[in-house]
Residue, then its C-alpha position, 0 to 999 in steps of 0.5 A: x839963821x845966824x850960828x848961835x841961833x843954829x846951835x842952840x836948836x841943834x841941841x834941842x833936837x838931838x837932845x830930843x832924839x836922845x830922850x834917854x840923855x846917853x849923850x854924844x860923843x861928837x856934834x860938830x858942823x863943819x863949813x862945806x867950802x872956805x869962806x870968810x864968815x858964818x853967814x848963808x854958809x852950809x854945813x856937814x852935821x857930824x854926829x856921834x854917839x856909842x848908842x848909835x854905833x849899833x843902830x843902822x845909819x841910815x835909820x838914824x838920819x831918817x829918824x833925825x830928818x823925819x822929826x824935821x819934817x814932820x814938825x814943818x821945820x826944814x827951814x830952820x835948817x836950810x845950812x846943813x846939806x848933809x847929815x853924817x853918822x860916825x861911830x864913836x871909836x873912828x879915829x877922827x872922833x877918838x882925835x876930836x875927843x882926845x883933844x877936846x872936851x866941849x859941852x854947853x859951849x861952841x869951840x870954833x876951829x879953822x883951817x886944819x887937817x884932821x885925819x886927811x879931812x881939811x876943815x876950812x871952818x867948823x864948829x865942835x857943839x858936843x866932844x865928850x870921851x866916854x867910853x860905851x860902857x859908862x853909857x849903858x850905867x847911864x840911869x835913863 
């Protein structure tokens, strides 16, 4: 599946899991090794949200996965091998935020370090700065 086609059903799905719109602080796929384009690579999806810092993120991949699953649509997204709940005030998201405010577009980054992580390439879907106090005044 090429990237676009991924992103695109990415944000179906956890736009879905997110039934009441609270929204992710971050959606990023981050390349698992440095390889020279986006094709048959395999991804860490890196999924934040103040809504799920409360939740146990275990359930919250089950749940995520599950749908998958049950819905027969593992193969759609063969490229990701692991799914990694983050909470929403970890440095590395807070940096993320900070430095960038992505919704409805793709920011593409390549060979940088952020907080001790080397990224070869990646992929911001979702940066928004909120804090959890906005997202509970969200109206469902």
């Amino acid at each position: 599946m090429d990237k676009e086609k991924l992103v695109k059903r990415l944000r179906e799905k956890l736009g879905q899991y997110d039934s009441d719109k609270r929204g992710y602080s971050l959606i990023m796929l981050i390349a698992s090794e440095p390889l020279l384009n986006y094709e048959d690579i395999n991804y860490t999806l890196v999924v934040s949200a103040p809504w799920l810092d409360n939740k146990d993120w275990k359930d919250v991949i089950s749940e995520i996965l599950m749908d998958y699953v049950n819905r027969n649509q593992m193969e759609e997204f063969k490229s990701i091998l692991r799914l990694t709940v983050v909470k929403s005030n970890d440095p590395f998201v807070k940096f993320i935020n900070s430095s960038f405010r992505i919704t409805g577009s793709i920011l593409e980054i390549e060979n940088t370090t952020i907080y001790g992580l080397n990224i070869y390439k990646a992929m911001i879907i979702e940066s928004n700065n909120f804090s959890l106090h906005e997202t509970l005044e969200k109206p469902a």
